[in-house]
C-alpha positions as CSV (number, residue, x, y, z in Angstrom):
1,X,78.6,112.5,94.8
2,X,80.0,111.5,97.6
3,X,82.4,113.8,98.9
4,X,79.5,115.8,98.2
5,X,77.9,114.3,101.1
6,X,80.2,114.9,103.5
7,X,78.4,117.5,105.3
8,X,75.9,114.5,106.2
9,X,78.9,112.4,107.8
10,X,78.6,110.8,111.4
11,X,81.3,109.8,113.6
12,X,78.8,108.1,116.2
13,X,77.3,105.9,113.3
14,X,80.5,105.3,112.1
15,X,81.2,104.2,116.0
16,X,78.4,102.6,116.5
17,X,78.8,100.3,113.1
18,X,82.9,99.6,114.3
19,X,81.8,98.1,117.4
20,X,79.6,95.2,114.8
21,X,82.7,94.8,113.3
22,X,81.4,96.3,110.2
23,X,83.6,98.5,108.1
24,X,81.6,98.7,104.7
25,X,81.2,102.2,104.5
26,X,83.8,104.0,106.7
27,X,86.3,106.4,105.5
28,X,88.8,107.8,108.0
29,X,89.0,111.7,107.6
30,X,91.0,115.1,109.2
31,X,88.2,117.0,108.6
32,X,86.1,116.2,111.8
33,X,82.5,115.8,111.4
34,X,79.9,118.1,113.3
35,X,79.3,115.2,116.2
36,X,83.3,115.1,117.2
37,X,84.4,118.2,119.0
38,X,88.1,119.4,118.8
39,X,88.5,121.1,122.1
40,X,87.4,117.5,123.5
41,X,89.7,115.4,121.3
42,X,92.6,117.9,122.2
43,X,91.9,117.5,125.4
44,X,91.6,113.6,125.8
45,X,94.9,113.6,124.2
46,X,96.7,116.2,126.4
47,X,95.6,114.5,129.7
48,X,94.3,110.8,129.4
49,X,96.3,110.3,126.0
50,X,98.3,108.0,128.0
51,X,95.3,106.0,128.3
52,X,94.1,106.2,125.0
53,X,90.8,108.1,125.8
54,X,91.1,109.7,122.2
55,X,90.9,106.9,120.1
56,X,88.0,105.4,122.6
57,X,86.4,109.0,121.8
58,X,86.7,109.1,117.9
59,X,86.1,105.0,117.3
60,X,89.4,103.7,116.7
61,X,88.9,101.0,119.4
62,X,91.5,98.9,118.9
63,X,94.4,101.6,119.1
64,X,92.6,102.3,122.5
65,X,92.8,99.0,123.8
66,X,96.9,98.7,123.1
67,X,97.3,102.4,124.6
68,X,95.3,100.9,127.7
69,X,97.0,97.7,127.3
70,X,100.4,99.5,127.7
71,X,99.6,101.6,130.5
72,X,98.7,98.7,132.4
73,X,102.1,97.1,131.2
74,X,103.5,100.5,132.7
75,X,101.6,99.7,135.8
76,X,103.1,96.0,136.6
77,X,107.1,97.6,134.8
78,X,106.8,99.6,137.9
79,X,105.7,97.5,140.9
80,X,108.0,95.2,139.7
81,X,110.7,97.6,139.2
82,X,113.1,96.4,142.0
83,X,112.8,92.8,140.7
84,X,113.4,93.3,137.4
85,X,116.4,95.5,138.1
86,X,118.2,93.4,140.4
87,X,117.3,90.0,138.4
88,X,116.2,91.3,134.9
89,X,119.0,94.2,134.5
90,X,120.0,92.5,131.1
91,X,116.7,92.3,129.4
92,X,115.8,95.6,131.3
93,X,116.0,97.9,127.8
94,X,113.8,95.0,125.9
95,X,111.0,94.9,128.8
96,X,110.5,98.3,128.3
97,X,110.6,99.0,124.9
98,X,106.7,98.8,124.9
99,X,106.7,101.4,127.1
100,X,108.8,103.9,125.0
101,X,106.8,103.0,121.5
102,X,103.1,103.6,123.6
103,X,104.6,107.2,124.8
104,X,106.2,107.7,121.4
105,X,102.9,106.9,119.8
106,X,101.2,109.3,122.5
107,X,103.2,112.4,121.3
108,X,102.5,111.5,117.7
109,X,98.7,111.3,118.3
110,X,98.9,114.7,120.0
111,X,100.9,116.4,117.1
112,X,98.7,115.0,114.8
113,X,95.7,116.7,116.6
114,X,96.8,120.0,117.5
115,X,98.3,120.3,113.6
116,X,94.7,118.8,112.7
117,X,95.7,115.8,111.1
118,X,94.2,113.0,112.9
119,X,92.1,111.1,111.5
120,X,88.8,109.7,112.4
121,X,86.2,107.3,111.5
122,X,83.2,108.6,109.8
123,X,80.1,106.8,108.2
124,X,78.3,109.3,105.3
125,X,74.8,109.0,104.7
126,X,74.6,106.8,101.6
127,X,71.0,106.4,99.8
128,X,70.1,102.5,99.9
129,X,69.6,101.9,96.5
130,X,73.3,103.0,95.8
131,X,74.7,101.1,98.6
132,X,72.9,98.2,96.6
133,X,74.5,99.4,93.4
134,X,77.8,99.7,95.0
135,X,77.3,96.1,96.6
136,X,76.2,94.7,93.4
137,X,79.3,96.4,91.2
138,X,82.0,94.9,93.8
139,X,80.4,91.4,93.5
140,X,81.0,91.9,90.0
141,X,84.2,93.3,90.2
142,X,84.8,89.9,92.6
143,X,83.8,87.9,89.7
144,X,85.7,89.4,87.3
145,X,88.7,89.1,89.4
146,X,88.5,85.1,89.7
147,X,88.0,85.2,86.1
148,X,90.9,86.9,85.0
149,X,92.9,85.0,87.7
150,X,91.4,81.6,86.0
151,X,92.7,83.0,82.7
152,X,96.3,84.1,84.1
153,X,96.4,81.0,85.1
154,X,95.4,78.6,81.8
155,X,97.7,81.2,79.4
156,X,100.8,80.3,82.1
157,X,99.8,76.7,81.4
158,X,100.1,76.8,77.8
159,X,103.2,79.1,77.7
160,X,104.8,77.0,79.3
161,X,103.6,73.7,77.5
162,X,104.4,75.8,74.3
163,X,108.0,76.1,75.1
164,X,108.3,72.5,76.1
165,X,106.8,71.5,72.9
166,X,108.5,73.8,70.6
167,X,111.7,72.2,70.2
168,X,109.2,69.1,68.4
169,X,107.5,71.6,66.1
170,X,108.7,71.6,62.3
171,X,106.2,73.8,61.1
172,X,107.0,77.3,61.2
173,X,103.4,78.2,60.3
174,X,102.2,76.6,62.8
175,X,104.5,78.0,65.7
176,X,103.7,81.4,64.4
177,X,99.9,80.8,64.6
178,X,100.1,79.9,68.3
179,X,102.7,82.8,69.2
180,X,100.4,85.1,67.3
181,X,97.3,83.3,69.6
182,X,99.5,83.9,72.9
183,X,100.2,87.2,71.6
184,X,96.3,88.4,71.4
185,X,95.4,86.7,74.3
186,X,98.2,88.4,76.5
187,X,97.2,91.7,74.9
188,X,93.5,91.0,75.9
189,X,94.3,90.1,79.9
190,X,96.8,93.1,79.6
191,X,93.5,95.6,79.0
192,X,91.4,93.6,81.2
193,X,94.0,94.4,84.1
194,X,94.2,98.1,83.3
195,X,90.3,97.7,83.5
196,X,91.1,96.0,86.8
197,X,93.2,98.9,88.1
198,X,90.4,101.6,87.0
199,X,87.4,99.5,89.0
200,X,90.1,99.9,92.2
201,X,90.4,103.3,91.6
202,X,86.6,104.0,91.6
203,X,86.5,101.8,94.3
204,X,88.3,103.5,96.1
205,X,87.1,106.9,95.7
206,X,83.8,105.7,96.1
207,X,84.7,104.4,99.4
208,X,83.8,100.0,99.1
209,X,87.2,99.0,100.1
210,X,87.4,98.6,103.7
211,X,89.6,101.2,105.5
């Protein structure tokens, strides 16, 4: 149902909910939606890349801020390029390192979007009633997860009790009743993790987990 929707998606919503600091809802995708343009992106990146225009354009503010964040750096590296030559030479390749990761990290961007492979933020138009359901199943899933945690935890306990103790047992009955116990109880947490691993999955797909 949902990739079903994709048609509907928004990149400005999606923006627009980033800069709340909300992320419930937003899937990254190469398939740009109908409100980013490709000429645009491609062009961003080509000629203020540098800068990190692109990611600024397509919501992935914080990416933007370090490509800023190093071109200022490359700013300051070069008006105090004499000084740090003559009294820095030493710790010359460390200072700027930055520099070479922010361009490396520039042509990779720009590869990605000219083989259309970068990804953007997008928010699809989800129905309220199932963002309640979908609220309302990952509380549950949050539950059950403390749960089974709780559980992990007490069958540890009397594992490890039971082997302390079972030098002190003379009844063979007995210690094969409690190993038998341990035995279905492991057994039981063992499905309730592979139920676990199936909620992620749905999860997932469905799109809960924060991206």
């Amino acid at each position: 149902m949902l990739f079903a929707r994709l048609e509907f998606a928004s990149n400005t919503a999606a923006k627009r909910q980033l800069r709340r600091f909300d992320r419930d809802y937003i899937i990254y995708t190469k398939d740009l939606p109908k409100d980013v343009s490709f000429i645009k992106l491609l062009l961003y990146t080509i000629f203020f890349g540098v800068f990190g225009v692109h990611y600024y354009y397509v919501g992935k503010y914080f990416k933007g801020f370090l490509m800023s964040l190093s071109f200022v750096y490359l700013i300051l590296c070069t008006v105090f390029n004499a000084y740090i030559m003559n009294n820095l030479e030493a710790y010359s390749s460390l200072i700027f390192f930055p520099i070479g990761v922010a361009a490396l990290s520039w042509i990779v961007s720009l590869t990605l979007v000219i083989s259309k492979k970068f990804k953007v933020p997008i928010l699809v138009d989800i129905p309220k009633d199932v963002q309640d359901d979908l609220k309302a199943k990952k509380e549950d899933f949050q539950k059950f997860s403390q749960e089974l945690k709780a559980e992990n935890e007490k069958l540890r306990q009397e594992q490890t009790g039971g082997m302390e103790d079972v030098s002190d047992v003379k009844n063979d009955d007995v210690v094969k009743s409690q190993v038998a116990e341990k035995c279905v109880k492991s057994e039981k947490i063992s499905k309730s993790k592979k139920n676990v691993d199936s909620f992620k999955i749905i999860e997932k797909v469905l799109g809960i987990k924060k991206k």
